[in-house]
C-alpha positions as CSV (number, residue, x, y, z in Angstrom):
1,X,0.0,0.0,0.0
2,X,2.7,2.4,0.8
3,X,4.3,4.6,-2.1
4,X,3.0,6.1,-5.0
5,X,2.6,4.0,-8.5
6,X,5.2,4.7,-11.0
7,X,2.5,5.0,-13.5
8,X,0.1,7.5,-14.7
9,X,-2.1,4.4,-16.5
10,X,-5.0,3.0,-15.3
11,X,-5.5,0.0,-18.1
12,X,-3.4,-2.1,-15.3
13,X,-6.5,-2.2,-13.0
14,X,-9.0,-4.1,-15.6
15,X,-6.5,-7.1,-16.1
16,X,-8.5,-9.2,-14.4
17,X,-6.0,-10.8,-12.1
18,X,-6.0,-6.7,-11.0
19,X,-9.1,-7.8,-9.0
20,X,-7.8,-10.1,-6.7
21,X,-11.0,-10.6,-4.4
22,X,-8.1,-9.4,-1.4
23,X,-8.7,-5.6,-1.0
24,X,-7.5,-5.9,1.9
25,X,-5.5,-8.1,4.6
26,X,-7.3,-6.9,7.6
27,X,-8.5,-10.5,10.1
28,X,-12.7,-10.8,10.4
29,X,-14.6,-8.0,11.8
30,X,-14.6,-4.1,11.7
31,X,-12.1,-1.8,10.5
32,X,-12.2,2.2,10.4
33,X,-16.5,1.1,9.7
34,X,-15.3,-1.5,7.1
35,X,-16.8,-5.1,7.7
36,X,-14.5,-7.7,6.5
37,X,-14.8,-11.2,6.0
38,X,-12.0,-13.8,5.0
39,X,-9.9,-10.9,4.5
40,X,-12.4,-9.3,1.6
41,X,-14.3,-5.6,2.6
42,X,-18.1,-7.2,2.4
43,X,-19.7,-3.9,4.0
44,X,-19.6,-0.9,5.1
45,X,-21.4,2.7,5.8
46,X,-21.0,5.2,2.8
47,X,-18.9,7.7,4.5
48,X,-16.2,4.8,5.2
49,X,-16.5,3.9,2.0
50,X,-15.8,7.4,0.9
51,X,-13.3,7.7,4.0
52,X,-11.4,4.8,2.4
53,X,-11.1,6.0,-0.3
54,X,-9.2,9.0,-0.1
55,X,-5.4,9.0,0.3
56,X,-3.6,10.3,3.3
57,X,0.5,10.9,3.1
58,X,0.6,7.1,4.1
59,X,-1.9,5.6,2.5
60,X,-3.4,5.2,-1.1
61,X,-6.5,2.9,-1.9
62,X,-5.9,-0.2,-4.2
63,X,-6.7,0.6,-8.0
64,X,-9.3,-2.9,-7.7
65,X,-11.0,-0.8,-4.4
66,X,-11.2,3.1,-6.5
67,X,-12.7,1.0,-9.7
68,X,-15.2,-0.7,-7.8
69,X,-16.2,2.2,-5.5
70,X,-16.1,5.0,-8.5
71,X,-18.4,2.8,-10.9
72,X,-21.3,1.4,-8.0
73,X,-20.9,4.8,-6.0
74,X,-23.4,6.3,-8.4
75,X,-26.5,4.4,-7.4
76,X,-26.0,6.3,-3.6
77,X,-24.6,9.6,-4.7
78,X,-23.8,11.9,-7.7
79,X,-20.1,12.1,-9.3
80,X,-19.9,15.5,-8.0
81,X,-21.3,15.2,-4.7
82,X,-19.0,12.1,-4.1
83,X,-16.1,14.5,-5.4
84,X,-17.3,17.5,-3.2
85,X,-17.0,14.7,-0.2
86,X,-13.2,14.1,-1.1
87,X,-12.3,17.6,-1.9
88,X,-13.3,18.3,1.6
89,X,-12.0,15.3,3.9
90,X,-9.2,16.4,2.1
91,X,-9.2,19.8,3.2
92,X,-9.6,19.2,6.3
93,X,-7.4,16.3,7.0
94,X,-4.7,18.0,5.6
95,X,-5.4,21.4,6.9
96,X,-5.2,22.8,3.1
97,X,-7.2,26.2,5.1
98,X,-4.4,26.7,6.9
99,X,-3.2,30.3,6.6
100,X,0.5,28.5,6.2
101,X,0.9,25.3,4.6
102,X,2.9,22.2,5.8
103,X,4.6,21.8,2.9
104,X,6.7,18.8,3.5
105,X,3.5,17.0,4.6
106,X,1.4,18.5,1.4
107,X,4.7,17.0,-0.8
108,X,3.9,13.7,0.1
109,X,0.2,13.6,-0.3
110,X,-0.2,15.5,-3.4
111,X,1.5,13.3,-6.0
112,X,-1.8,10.6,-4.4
113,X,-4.6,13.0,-4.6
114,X,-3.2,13.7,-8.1
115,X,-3.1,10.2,-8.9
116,X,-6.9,9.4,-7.4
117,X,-7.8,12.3,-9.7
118,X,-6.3,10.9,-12.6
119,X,-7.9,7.8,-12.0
120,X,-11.0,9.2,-11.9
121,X,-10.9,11.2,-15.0
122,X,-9.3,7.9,-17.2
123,X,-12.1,5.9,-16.3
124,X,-15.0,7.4,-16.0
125,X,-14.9,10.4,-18.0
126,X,-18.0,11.3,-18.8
127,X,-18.5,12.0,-14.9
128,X,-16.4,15.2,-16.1
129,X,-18.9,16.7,-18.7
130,X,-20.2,18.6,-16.0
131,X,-18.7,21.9,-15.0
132,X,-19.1,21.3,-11.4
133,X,-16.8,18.2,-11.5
134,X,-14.3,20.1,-13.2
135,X,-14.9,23.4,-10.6
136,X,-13.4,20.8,-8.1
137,X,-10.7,19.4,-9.7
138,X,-9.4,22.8,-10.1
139,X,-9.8,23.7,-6.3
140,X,-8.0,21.3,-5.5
141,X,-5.6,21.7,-7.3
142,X,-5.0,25.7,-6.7
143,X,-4.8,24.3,-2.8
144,X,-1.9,22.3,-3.1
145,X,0.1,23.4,-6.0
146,X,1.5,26.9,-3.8
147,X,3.7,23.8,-2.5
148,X,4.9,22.3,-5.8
149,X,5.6,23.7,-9.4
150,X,5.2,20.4,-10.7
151,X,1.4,20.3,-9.8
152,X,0.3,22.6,-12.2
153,X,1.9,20.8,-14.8
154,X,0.5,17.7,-14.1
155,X,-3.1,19.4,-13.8
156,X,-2.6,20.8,-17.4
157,X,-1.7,17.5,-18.5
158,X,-4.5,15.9,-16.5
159,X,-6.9,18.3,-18.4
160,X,-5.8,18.7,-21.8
161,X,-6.0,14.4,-21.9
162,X,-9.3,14.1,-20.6
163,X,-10.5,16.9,-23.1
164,X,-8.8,14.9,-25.8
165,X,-10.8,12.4,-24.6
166,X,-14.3,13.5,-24.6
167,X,-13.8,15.3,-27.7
168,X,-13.2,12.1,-29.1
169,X,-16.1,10.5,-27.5
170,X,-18.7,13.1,-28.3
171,X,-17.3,13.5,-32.0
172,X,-17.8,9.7,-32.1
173,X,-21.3,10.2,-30.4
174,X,-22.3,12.8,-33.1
175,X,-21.4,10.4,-36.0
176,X,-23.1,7.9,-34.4
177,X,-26.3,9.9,-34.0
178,X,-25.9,11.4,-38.0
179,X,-26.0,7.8,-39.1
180,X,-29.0,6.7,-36.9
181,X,-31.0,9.6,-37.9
182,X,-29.8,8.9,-41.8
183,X,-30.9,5.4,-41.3
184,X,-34.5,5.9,-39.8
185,X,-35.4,7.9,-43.1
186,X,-34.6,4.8,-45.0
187,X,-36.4,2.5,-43.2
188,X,-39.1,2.0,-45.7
189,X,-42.1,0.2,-45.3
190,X,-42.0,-1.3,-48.8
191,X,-45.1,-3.0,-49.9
192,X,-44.0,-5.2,-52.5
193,X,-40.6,-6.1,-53.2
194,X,-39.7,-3.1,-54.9
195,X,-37.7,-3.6,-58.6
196,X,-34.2,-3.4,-56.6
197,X,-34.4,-0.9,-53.5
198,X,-30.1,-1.5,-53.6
199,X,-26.8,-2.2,-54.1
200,X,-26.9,-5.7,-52.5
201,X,-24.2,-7.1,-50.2
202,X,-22.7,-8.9,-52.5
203,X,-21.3,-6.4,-54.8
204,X,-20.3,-4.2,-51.9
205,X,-18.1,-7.3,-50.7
206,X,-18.0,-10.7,-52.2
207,X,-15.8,-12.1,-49.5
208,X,-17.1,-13.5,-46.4
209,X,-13.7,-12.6,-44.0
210,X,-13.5,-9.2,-45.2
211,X,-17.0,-8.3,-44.3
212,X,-16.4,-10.0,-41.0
213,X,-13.5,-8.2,-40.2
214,X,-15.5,-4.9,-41.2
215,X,-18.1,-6.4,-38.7
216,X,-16.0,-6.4,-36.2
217,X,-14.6,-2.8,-37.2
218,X,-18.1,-1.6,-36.6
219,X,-18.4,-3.2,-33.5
220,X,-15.2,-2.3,-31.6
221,X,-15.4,1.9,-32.6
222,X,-19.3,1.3,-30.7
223,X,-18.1,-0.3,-27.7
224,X,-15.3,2.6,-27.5
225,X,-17.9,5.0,-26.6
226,X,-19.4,3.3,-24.0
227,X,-18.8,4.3,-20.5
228,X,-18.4,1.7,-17.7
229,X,-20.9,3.4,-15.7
230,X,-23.5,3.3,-18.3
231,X,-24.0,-0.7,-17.3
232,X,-24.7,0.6,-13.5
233,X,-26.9,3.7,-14.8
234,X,-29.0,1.4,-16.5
235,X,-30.6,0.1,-13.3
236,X,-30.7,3.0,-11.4
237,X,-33.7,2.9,-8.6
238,X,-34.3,5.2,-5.7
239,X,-32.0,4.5,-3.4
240,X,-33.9,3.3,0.0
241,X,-32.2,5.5,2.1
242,X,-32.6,8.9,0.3
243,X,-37.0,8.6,-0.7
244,X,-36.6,12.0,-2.4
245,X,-34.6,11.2,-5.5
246,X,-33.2,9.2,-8.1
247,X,-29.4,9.3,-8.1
248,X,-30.0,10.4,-11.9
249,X,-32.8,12.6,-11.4
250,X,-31.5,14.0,-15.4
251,X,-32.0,11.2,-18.5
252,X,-30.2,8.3,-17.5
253,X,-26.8,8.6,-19.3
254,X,-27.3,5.1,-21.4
255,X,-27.4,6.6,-25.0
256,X,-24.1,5.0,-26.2
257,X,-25.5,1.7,-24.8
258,X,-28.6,2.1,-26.1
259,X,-27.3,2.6,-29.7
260,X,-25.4,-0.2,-29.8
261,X,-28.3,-2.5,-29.1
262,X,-30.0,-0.6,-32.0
263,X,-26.6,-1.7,-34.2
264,X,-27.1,-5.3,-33.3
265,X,-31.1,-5.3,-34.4
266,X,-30.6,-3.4,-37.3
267,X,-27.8,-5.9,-38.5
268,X,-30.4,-9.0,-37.9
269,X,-32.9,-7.1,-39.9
270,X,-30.1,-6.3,-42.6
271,X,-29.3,-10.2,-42.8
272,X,-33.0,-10.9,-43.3
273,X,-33.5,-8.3,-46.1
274,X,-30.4,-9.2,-48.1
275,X,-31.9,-12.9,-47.5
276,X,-35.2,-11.8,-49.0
277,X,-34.5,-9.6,-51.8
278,X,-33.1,-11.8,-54.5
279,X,-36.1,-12.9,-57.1
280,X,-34.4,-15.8,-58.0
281,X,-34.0,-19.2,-55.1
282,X,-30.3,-19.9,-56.3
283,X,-29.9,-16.2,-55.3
284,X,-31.3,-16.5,-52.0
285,X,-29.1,-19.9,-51.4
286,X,-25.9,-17.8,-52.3
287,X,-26.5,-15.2,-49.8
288,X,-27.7,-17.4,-47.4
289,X,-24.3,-19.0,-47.7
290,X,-22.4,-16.2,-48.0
291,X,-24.2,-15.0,-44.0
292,X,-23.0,-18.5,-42.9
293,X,-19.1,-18.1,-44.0
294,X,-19.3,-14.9,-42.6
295,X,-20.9,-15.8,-39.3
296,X,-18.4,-18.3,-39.1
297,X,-15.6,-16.1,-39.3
298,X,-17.1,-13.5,-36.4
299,X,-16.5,-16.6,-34.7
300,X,-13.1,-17.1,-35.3
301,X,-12.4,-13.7,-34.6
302,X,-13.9,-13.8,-31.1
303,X,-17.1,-10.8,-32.4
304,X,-20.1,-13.0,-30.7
305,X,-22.2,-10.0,-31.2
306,X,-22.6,-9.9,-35.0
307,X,-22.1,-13.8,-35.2
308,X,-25.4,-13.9,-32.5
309,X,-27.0,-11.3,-35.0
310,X,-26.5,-12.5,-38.6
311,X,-28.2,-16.2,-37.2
312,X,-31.0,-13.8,-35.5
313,X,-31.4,-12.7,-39.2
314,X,-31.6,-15.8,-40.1
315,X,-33.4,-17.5,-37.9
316,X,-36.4,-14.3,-38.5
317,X,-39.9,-16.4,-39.7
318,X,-39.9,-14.7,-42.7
319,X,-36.2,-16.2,-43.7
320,X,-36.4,-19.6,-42.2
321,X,-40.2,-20.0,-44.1
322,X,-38.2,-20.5,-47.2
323,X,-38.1,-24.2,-47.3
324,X,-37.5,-24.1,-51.3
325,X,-34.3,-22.2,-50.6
326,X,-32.9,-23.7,-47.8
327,X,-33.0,-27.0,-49.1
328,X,-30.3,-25.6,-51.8
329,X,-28.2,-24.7,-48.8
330,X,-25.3,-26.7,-47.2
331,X,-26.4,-26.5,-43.8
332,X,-24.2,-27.9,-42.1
333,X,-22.2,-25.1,-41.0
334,X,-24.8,-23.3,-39.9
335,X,-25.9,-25.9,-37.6
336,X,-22.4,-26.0,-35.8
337,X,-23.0,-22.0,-35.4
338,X,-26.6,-22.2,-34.1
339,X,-25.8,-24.7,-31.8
340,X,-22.9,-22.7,-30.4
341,X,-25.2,-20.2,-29.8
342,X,-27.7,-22.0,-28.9
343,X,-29.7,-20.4,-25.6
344,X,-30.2,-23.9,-23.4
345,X,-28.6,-24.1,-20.2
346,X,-28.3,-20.3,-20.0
347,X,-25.8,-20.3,-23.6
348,X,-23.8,-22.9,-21.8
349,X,-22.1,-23.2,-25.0
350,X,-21.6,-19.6,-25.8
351,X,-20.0,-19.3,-22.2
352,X,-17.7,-21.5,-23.2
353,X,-16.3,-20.2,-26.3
354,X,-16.9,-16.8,-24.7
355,X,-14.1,-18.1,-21.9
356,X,-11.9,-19.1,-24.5
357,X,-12.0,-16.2,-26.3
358,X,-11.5,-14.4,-23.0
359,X,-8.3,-16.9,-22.2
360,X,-7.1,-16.2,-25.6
361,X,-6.9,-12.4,-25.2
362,X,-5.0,-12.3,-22.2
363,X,-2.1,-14.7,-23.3
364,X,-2.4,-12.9,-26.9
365,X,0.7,-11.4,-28.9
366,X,-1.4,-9.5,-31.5
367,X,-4.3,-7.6,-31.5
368,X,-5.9,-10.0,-33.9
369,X,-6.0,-13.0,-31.1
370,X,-7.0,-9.9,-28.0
371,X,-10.1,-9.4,-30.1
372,X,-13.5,-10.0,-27.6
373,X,-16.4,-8.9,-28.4
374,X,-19.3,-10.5,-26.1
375,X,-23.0,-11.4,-27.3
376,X,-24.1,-7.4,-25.6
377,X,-27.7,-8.4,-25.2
378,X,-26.6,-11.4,-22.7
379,X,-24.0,-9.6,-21.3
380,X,-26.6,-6.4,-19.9
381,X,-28.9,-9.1,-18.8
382,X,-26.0,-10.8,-16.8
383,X,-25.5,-7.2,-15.1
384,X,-29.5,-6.8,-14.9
385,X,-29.9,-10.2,-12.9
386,X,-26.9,-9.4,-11.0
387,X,-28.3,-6.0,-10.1
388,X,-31.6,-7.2,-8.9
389,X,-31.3,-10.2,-7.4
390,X,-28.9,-8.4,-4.6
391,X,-29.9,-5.8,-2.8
392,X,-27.6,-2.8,-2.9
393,X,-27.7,-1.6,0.7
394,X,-28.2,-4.4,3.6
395,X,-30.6,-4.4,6.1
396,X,-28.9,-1.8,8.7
397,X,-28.5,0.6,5.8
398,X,-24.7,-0.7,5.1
399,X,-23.7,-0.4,1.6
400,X,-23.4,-4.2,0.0
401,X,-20.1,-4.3,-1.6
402,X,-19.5,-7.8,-2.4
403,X,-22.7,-7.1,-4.9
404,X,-20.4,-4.2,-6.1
405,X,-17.2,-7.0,-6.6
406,X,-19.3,-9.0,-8.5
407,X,-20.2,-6.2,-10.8
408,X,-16.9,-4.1,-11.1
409,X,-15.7,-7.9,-12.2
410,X,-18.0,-8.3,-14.9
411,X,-17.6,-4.8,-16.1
412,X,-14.2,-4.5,-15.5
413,X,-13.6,-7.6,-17.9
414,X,-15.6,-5.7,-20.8
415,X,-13.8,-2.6,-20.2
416,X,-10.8,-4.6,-21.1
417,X,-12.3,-5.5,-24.6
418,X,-13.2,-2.6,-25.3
419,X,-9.7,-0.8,-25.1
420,X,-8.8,-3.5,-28.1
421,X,-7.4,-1.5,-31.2
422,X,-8.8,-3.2,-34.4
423,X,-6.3,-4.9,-36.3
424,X,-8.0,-4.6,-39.8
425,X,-7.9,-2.3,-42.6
426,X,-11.3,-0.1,-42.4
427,X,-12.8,-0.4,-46.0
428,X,-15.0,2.8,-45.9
429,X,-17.6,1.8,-48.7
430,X,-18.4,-1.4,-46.4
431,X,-19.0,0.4,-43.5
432,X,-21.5,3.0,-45.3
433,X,-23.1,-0.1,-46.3
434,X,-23.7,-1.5,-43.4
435,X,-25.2,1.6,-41.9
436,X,-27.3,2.9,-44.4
437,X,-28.6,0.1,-46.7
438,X,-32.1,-0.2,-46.6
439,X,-33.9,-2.8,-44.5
440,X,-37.4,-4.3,-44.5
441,X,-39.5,-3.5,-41.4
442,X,-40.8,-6.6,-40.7
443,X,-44.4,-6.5,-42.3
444,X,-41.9,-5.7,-45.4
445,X,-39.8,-8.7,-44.7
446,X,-42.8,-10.7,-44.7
447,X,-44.3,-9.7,-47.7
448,X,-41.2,-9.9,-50.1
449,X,-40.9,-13.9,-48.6
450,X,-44.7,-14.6,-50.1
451,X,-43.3,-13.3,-53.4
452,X,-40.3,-15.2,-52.9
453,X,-42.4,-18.5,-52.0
454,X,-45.9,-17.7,-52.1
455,X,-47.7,-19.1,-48.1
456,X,-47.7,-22.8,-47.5
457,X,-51.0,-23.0,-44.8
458,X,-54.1,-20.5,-44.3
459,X,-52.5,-18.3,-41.6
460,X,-49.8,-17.8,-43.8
461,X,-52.1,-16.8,-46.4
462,X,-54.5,-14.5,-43.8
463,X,-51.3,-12.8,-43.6
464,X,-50.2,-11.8,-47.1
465,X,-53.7,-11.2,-47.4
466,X,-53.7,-7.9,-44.6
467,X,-50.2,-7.3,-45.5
468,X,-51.3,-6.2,-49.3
């Protein structure tokens, strides 16, 4: 515990052996308001929590402890309120109001609040769109660098990277929002199958591992723009002990999440539409094959979330209706797929290849093996069952911290993923495909499948029948 970090980086904390379960090595029972058990904090009141986790001259918290605090803090108390809280222990326990400083002792805690700060504004930057959060940074700052030089520099180098940084995350955010919006117009109703509304897939890219690499392109710059306290943000209730508010009384700051779950439908309703389109059965067949080769390689590549949504597309009523066609397809391969995906026992099998992947990644040389990308869906609902099946606070108003291990693990693990750089060439005319092809609603889906092969059974035909 006793020293300052050499480093300035905070990607050490989300390798996942980072997390060692021990925050602390303190026997059973009660420390400074901490309850421990088998060596591990279990509870505690929120102002120990907070208390523990500001740094003295002696002491700074583990980076495992400041993750795990910083990301499930939120559902008891605003960024800014929790930073207020610091700013002022801090104050106070180091007698920064003193009319004369004691500068030796200031010396030795002020490379640790600098480093808690830093911390903060790595990981969670978002927290630091708001002026307020900034307004104390700054204070503090102006308090303790009278006793250094070197403070100020480090506080300009502090801010100038986490502006870098949301500039970069909003610009993303705004491109983002361009293409939604640009997508929505297109998303046509179509009554019949229309003469040809496109381009389709396959002259924009004949080759299944390219456009699975470009997949995986598309997925990787979403998950860059998702914060790690969007998955806690999600679930926000009122908290028990405080009637009078949400935590997030504003919108709850989940749009980055949010689009990438509209990503992931509007690539199983892509699938289905290029599936649909062709006039002629050997057409359908081709493309059909053409999904599986490229399902298969999301697979390979360790990007679960397009593989789960190209056999979504597939697996849509209006595409696996199509007996005619699929009995031209070699269907073999897409059996292996479905069944790795396959939802019994809770996606046993998925988990599996999910761990793998995970395994994989950490032992990994190149980017190309660190690759990750989880089946998202599953992954929020892991963090949604987690949430609710544990109560946050325990029953003498103690804040539940194991529940908040449990959680900083599983997000910690997809922060890691996240932070991967994509290995492959970006081919911009497949990306602008992807986003802005149109795609069949699904009355439209529906309706181009009768013309493809007309309905086999009267509901079938009751259907085409309203549809037109």
């Amino acid at each position: 515990q006793e020293g300052m970090p050499q480093t300035f980086s905070s990607t050490s904390m989300f390798t996942p052996c980072g997390f060692s379960p021990h925050l602390h090595t303190a026997k059973e029972g009660e420390q400074g308001g901490l309850i421990f058990q088998d060596g591990n904090l279990t509870s505690a009141s929120l102002d120990a929590l907070i208390q523990h986790l500001i740094p003295t001259t002696d002491y700074y918290p583990e980076k495992a402890y400041i993750f795990t605090f910083l990301l499930s803090s939120r559902l008891f108390i605003e960024p800014h309120e929790l930073l207020s809280r610091v700013c002022h222990k801090c104050i106070e326990q180091q007698r920064l109001d003193d009319p004369v400083l004691d500068k030796a002792r200031i010396r030795k805690f002020g490379p640790k609040i600098l480093q808690l700060l830093t911390e903060w504004t790595e990981t969670f930057p978002y927290d630091f769109q708001e002026e307020r959060m900034i307004g104390h940074l700054k204070d503090m700052i102006h308090r303790i660098a009278p006793c250094d030089e070197a403070y100020w520099k480090k506080m300009n180098q502090l801010l100038q990277t986490l502006n870098q940084k949301l500039a970069t995350l909003s610009h993303g955010q705004e491109g983002i929002v361009k293409i939604s919006a640009a997508v929505s117009d297109k998303l046509v109703a179509f009554k019949s199958k229309p003469p040809s509304i496109q381009r389709e897939i396959l002259s924009v890219c004949s080759d299944p591992y390219t456009l699975a690499q470009q997949l995986t392109h598309v997925e990787l710059e979403r998950l860059s723009h998702i914060g790690p306290e969007e998955f806690v943000q999600a679930f926000v209730h009122k908290d028990p002990l405080d009637g009078t508010k949400t935590c997030f009384s504003e919108q709850k700051k989940t749009s980055n999440l949010e689009a990438y779950v509209k990503w992931f439908n509007r690539l199983c309703y892509l699938v289905a539409t290029e599936i649909c389109m062709p006039a002629k059965k050997k057409q359908r067949a081709q493309v059909i094959e053409f999904f599986i080769d490229v399902a298969r390689e999301c697979f390979n590549i360790g990007n679960f979330n397009s593989l789960m949504a190209i056999i979504s597309g597939m697996n849509m009523s209006p595409v696996s209706r199509l007996k005619k066609t699929w009995s031209k397809v070699k269907t073999a391969k897409f059996f292996i797929l479905e069944h790795q995906m396959d939802p019994t026992g809770n996606f046993y099998n998925y988990r599996t290849a999910l761990r793998g992947a995970a395994h994989r990644s950490l032992t990994a040389h190149s980017n190309r093996e660190k690759i990750v990308i989880p089946f998202f869906s599953l992954l929020i609902k892991d963090i949604y069952f987690l949430n609710e099946g544990c109560a946050n606070r325990l029953p003498n108003g103690h804040v539940n911290f194991e529940k908040f291990l449990e959680l900083a693990k599983q997000v910690g693990e997809f922060i890691t993923w996240k932070q991967v750089e994509c290995p492959f060439e970006q081919d911009p005319n497949i990306i602008h495909y992807l986003h802005t092809a149109p795609i069949f609603t699904e009355d439209g889906l529906y309706l181009a499948s009768y013309e493809s092969e007309s309905p086999e059974n009267q509901t079938e035909k009751d259907r085409w029948k309203s549809l037109r």
